[in-house]
FIPAVO-497359 format. One record per residue (C-alpha): residue number from 1; residue in one letter; chain; x, z, y. Coordinates in nm, 4 decimals, always signed. Each point is the difference from the previous one (the first is absolute). Layout:
BEGIN
gudren/vodo/nuse/xx/zz/yy
NUM/A/A/X/Z/Y .
...
! end
This chain:
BEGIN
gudren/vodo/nuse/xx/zz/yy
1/X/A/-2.3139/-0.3888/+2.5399 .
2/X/A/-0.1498/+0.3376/+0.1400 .
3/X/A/-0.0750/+0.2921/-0.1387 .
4/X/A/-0.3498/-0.0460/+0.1175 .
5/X/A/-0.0025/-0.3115/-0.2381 .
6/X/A/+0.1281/+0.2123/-0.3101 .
7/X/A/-0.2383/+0.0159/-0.3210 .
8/X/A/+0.0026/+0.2739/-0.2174 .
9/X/A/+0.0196/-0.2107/-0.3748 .
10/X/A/+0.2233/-0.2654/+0.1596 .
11/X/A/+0.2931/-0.0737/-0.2662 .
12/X/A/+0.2987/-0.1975/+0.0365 .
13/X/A/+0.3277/-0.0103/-0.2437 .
14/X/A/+0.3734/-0.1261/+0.1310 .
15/X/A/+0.1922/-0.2150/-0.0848 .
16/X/A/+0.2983/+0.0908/-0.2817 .
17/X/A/+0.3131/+0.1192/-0.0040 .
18/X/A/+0.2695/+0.0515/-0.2514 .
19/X/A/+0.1648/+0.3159/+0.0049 .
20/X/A/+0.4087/-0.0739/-0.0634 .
21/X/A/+0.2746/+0.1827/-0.1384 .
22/X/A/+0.1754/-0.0270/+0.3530 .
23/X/A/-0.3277/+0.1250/+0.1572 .
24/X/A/+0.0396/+0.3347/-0.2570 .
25/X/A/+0.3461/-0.0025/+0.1234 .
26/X/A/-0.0207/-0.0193/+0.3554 .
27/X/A/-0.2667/+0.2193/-0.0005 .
28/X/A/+0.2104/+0.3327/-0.1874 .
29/X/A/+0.2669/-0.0856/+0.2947 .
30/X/A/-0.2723/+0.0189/+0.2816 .
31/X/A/-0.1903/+0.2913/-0.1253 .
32/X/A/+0.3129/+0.1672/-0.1791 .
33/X/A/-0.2081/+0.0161/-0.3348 .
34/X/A/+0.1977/-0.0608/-0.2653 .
35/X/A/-0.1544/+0.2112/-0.2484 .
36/X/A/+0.0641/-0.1596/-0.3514 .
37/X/A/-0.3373/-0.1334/-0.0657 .
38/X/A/+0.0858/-0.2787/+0.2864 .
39/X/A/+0.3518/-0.0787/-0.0657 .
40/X/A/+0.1383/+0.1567/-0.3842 .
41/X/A/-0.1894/-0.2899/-0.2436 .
42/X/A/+0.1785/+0.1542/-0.3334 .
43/X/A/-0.0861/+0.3213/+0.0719 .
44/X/A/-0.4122/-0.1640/+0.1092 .
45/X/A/+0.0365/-0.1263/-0.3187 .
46/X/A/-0.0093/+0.3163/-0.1904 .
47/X/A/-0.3086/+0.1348/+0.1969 .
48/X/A/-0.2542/-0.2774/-0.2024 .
49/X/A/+0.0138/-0.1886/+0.3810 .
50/X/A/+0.0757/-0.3587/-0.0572 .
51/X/A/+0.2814/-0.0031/+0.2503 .
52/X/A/+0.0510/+0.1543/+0.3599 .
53/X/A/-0.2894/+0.0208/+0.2218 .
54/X/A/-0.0583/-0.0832/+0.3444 .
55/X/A/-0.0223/+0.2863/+0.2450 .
56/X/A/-0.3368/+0.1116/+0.0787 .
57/X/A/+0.0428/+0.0180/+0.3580 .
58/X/A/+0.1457/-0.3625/-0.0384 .
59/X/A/-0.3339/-0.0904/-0.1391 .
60/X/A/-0.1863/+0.1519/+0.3061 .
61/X/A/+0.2118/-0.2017/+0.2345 .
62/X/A/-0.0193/-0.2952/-0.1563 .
63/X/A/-0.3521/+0.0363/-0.0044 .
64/X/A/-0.0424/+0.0744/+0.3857 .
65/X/A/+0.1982/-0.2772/+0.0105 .
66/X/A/-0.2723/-0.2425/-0.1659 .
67/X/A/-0.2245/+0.1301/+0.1900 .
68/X/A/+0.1544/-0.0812/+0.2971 .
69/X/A/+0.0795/-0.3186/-0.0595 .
70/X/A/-0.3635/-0.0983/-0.0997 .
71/X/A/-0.1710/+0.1115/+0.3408 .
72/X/A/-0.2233/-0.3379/+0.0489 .
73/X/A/-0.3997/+0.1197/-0.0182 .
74/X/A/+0.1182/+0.3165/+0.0358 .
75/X/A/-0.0177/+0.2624/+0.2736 .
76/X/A/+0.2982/+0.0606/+0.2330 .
77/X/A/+0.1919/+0.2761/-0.1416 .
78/X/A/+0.2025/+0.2388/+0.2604 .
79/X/A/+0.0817/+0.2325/-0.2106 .
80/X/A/+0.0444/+0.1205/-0.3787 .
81/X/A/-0.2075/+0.3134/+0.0795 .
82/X/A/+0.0228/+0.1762/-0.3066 .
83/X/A/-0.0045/+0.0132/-0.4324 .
84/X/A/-0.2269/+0.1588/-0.2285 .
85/X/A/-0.0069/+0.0340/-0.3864 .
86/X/A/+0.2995/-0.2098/-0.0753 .
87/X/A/+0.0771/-0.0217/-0.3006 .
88/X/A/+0.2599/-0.2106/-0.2326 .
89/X/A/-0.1736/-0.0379/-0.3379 .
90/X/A/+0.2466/-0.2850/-0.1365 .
91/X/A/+0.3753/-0.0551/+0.0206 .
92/X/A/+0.1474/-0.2866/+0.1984 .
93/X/A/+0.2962/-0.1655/-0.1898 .
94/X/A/+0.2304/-0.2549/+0.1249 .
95/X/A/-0.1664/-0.3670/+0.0089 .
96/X/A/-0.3117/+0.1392/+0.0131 .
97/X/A/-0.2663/-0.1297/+0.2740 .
98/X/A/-0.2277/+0.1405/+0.1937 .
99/X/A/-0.2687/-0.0430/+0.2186 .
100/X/A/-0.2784/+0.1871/+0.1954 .
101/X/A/-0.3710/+0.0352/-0.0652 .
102/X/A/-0.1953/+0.2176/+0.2899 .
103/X/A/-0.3812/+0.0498/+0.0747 .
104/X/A/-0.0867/+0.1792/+0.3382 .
105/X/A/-0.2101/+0.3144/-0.1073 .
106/X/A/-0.0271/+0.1437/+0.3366 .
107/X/A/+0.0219/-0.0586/+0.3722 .
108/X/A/-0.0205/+0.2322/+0.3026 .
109/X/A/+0.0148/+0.0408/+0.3729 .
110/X/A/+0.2631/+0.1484/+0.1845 .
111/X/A/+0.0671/+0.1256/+0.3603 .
112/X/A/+0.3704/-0.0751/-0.0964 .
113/X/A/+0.2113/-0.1382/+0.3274 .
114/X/A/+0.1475/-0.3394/-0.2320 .
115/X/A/-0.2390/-0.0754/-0.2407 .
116/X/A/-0.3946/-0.0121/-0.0074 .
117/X/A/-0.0612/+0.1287/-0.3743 .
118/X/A/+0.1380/+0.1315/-0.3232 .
119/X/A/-0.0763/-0.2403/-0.3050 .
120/X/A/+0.0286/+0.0928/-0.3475 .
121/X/A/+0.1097/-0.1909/-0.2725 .
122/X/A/+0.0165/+0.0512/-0.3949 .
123/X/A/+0.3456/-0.1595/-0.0641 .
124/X/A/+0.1458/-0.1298/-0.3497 .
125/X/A/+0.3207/-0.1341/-0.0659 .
126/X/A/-0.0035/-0.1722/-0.2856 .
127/X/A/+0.2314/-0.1598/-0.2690 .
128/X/A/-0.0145/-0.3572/-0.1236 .
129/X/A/-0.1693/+0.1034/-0.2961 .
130/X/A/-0.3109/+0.1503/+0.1734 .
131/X/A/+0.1572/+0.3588/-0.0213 .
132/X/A/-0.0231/+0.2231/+0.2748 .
133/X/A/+0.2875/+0.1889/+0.0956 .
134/X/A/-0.0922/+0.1446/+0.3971 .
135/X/A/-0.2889/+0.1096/+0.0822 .
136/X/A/-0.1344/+0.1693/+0.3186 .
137/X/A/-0.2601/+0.0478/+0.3280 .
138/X/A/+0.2324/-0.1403/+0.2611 .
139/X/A/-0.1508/+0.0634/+0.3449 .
140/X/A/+0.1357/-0.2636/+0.2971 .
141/X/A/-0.0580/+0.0779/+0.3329 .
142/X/A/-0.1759/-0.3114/+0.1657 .
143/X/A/-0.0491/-0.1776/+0.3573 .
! end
């Protein structure tokens, strides 16, 4: 698909994913966060948090992730181009699972040299209770 062929209104969701207690892990060693809230559970468990949480940056990956992976009926996407708003308004825990909920809000033109537009989309990630616990404008440079 085009960016021509783009609809503001258009929604699509992803697929899930279930956010592992190797993924929080492996995630502290890549990004060198080990702050306690991701890897000290006793000491999460004095904080009224059920347990350790997932990373929030974790969260935003996997998310681009879903997105990614769910690109059928949906413009070619060069680039991430940029985030607005984000916001985590729910912890991730281990054994949670996620998935993505976007609506395009806005499209528009560009004279950039790889893509032909800049779309917007309202982006959710949401828990498998309904809860969201991401939100943001993500803007996608487009062909």
């Amino acid at each position: 698909m085009k960016f021509e062929d783009v609809e503001t209104g258009e929604t699509f969701s992803t697929a899930g994913r279930t956010i592992t207690e190797a993924d929080i892990v492996n995630f502290a060693g890549i990004s060198g966060d080990f702050y306690y809230p991701h890897t000290n559970e006793e000491r999460m468990k004095q904080t009224g948090f059920e347990s350790r949480i997932a990373h929030g940056a974790l969260i935003f990956s996997v998310m681009t992730g879903l997105l990614w992976q769910s690109t059928q009926d949906r413009p070619e996407v060069v680039a991430l181009y940029g985030i607005d708003n984000m916001r985590f308004t729910n912890p991730v825990y281990p054994g949670d699972t996620v998935h993505v909920e976007a609506e395009v809000t806005d499209k528009k033109s560009t004279d950039h040299p790889y893509g032909n537009g800049v779309v917007t989309n309202k982006a959710e990630v949401k828990n498998q209770d309904g809860e969201t616990v991401l939100s943001c404008k993500m803007k996608t440079l487009v062909i």
